[in-house]
N, C-alpha and C positions, 0 to 999 in steps of 0.2 A: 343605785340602778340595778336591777336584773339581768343576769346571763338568759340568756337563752330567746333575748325578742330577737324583734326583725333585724330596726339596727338600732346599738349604740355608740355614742362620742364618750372618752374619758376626758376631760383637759386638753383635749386637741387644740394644737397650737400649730400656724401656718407664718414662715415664714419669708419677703420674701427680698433680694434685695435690689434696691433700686437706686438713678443717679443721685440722690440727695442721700443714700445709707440704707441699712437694712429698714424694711418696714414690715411689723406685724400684722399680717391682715387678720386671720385669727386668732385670740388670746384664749387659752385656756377653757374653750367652748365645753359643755357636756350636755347634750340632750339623749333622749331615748326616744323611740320611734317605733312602739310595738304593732306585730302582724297586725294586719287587717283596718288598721286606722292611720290617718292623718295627721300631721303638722305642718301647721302653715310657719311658715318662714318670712318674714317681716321685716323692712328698716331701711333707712336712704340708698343711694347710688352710692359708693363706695364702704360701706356696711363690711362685709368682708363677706355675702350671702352665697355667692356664688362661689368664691373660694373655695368657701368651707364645702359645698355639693361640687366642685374638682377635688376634693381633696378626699370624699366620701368614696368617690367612684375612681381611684387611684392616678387622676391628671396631676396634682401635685402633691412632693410626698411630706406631711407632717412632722417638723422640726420633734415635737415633743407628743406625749397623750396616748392612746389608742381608740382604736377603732375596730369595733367587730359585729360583724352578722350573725344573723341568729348562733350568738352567743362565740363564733371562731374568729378570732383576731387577723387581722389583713395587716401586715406590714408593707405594702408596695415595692420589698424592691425583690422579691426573686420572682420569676419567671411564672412558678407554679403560680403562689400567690395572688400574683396577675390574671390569671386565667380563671380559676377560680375566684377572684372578685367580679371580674367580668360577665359570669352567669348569674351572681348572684345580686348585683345593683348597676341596674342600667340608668342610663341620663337620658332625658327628653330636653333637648336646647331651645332654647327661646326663637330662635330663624329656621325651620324646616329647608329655606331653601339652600342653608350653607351646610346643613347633615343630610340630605340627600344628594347622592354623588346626580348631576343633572342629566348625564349620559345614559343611567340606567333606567329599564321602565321600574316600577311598582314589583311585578312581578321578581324581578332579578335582583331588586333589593334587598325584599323580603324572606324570598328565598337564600342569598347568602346569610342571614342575619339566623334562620329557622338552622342551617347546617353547620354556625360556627361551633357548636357545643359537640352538636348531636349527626353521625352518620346517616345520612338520608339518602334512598336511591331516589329515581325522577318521579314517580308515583309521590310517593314519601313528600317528598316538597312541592308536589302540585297541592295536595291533600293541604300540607298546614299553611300554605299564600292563602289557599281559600277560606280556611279557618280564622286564621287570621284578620280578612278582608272582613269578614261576618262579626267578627270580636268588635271591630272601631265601628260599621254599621257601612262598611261602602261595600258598592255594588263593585259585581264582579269583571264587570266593563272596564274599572278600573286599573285591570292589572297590568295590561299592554302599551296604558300611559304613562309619560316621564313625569318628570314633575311640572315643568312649566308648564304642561295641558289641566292642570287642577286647579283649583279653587285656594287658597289663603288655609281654610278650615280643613279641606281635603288633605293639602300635605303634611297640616299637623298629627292629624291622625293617622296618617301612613307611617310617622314618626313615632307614635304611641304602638302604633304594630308591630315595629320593627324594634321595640325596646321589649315589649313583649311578647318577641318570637322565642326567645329562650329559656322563660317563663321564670320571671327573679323574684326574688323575696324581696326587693328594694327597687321603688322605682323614683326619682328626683326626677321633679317637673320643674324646672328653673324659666321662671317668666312665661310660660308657655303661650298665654292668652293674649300677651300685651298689643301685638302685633293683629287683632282679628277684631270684626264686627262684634258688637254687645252681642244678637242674637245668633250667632256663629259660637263664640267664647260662653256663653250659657250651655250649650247644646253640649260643647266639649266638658265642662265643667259636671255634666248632668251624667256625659258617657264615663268619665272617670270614676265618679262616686259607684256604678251601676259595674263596670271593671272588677273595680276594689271588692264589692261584696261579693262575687263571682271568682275572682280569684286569690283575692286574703292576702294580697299585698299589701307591705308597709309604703306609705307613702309622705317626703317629704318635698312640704307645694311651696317653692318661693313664688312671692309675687308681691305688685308695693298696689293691686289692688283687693283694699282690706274687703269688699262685699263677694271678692271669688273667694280670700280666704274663708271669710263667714259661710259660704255654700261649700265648701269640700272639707274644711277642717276639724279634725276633735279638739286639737289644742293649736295655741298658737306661742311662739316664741319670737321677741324682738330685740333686733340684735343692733349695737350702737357703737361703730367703731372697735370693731372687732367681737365685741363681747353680747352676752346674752343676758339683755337687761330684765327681762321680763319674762318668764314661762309661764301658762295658766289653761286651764279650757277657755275651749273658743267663746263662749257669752258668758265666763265670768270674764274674762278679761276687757269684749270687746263693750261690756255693761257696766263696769267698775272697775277698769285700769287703776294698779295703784303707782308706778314707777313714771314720773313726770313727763318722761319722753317719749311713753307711751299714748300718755294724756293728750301731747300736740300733735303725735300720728292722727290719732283721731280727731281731734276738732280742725282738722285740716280738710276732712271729708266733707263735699258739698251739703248741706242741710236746709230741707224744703220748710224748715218749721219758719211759720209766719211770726216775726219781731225777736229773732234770736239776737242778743247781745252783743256789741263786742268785748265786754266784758266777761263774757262766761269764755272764753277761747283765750289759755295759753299759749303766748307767742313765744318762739326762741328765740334768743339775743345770737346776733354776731353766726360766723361761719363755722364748719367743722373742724376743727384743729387740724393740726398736722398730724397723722398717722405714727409719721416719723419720729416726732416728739410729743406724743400726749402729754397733754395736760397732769397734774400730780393730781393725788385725791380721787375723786369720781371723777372721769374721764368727762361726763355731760356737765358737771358742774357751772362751767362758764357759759353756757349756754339756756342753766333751769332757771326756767320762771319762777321756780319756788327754791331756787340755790340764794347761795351766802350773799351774793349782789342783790341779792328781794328781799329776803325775811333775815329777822335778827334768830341771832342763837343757831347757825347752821356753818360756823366756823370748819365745824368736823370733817364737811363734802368738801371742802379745798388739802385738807392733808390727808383723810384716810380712804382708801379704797374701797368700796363696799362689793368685794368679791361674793357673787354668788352665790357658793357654796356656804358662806360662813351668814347671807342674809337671804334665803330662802326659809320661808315661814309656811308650815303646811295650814292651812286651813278647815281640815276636814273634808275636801273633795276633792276627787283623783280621777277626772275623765280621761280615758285613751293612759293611764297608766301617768299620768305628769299631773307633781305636787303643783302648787302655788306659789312660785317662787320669783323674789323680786329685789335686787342687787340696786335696794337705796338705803339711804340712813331711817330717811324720815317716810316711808312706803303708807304711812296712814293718814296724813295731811298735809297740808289741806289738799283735801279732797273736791274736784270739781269733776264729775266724770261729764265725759265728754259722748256724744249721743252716738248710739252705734249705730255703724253705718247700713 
């Protein structure tokens, strides 16, 4: 990876512990997330997705790894550090109404949010609410309303304002759409992209829906029980998956094609392990359709690990700055891609 982007992960590992024993929610993670572009963030409910963006934006502090912004290392625990991560990668949470304090209007919000960095007299923070207000597209009417007087879409983007009142080189959208109408969640998805090129943020987009990541992403990364099974650009990956657990995200996605098979769609076996005690060998193993319980001669995926770093395969194409990389044994077959969504 490169010094010097928006952001990158080394090995970040999260860990945390719970009544059954410690659990890893993140293992060993390393993605890169250079200015001005996207990765989308990808993988079941308990994935470790949103950890890992707590863990980005200093809510939990990483057992192992680093992590640094354009190119300066964040440790999380002194003071400075803190403050300094804090302007420089803000979070957009998935409920606008539990990160909006509900007592305040819009305007008092956004104006504390414009003056944590930066010394404003009253001029000063009238100027950038309003700026601000004109950046997500709401009208100015809006300032003197609280939240409950807004719309579902409205307080999202008060949310997106208010991450960009300090103006960060990192922003994490964690689920942000999930909760909003198609044609509402489109509009947001269209104001982000329009943001990004305007202001040359790096952006990391979790969501588990794959057609927002397909409209906002340059690359996409899927993560499976901690780890990061799959990095790639966003249409090779979402056109030719080659990491099996990738394959079933997608054939999972509703498809209008007339007389599709059940045959062409990879099913998973069985539940997701315990956290607590993964499974030995590749962690998906007991659950791949094309694991050592399917196909003969794939002994390997029950004893060896197939860590990332050591099965990441460049390909010759590098969108948004991210190789092609894919943490399986057998990443070339069989192959069924599964139709993007």
């Amino acid at each position: 990876m490169r010094e010097g982007t928006g952001l990158a992960l080394y090995d970040v590992t999260v860990r945390h512990h719970g009544p059954s024993g410690p659990v890893t929610a993140v293992d060993g993670v390393s993605l890169e997330v250079p200015r001005g572009t996207t990765v989308g963030l990808v993988g079941e409910s308990g994935s470790g997705k949103s950890t890992l963006a707590r863990a980005v934006v200093g809510l939990d502090n990483p057992c192992a790894g680093r992590i640094t912004v354009g190119g300066l290392e964040y440790r999380g625990r002194r003071a400075a550090d803190r403050r300094r991560l804090g302007r420089q990668v803000q979070l957009v949470f998935q409920d606008p109404d539990t990160a909006l304090d509900p007592r305040m209007t819009v305007r008092q919000s956004l104006a504390e949010a414009a003056g944590a960095f930066v010394r404003l007299d009253r001029p000063g923070r009238e100027r950038r609410v309003g700026e601000l207000l004109a950046l997500v597209g709401l009208d100015a009417g809006c300032a003197d309303r609280v939240p409950r007087q807004l719309s579902g879409g409205q307080r999202q983007r008060v949310a997106v304002a208010r991450a960009l009142a300090v103006d960060p080189a990192v922003l994490i959208a964690d689920e942000i759409t999930s909760a909003l109408d198609v044609s509402v969640r489109a509009a947001l998805l269209t104001m982000l992209r329009d943001l990004q090129r305007r202001l040359g943020f790096a952006m990391l987009f979790i969501s588990h829906d794959l057609a927002a990541v397909r409209h906002v992403s340059d690359a996409v990364a899927v993560m499976y029980l901690g780890r990061i099974v799959e990095n790639a650009p966003t249409e090779s990956l979402l056109r030719g998956p080659r990491h099996p657990y990738t394959r079933t995200l997608l054939s999972a996605v509703p498809s209008l094609r007339a007389g599709r098979r059940a045959a062409e769609l990879p099913l998973l076996i069985g539940e997701v392990p315990d956290p607590v005690s993964p499974p030995a060998g590749c962690r998906f193993h007991p659950r791949c359709p094309e694991g050592p319980d399917r196909l003969p001669g794939r002994d390997v995926c029950a004893v060896r690990d197939p860590r990332p770093e050591a099965s990441w395969q460049p390909d010759g194409v590098a969108a948004a700055g991210q190789p092609y990389g894919v943490a399986c044994h057998f990443p070339w077959g069989p192959v069924r891609p599964a139709p993007a969504p």
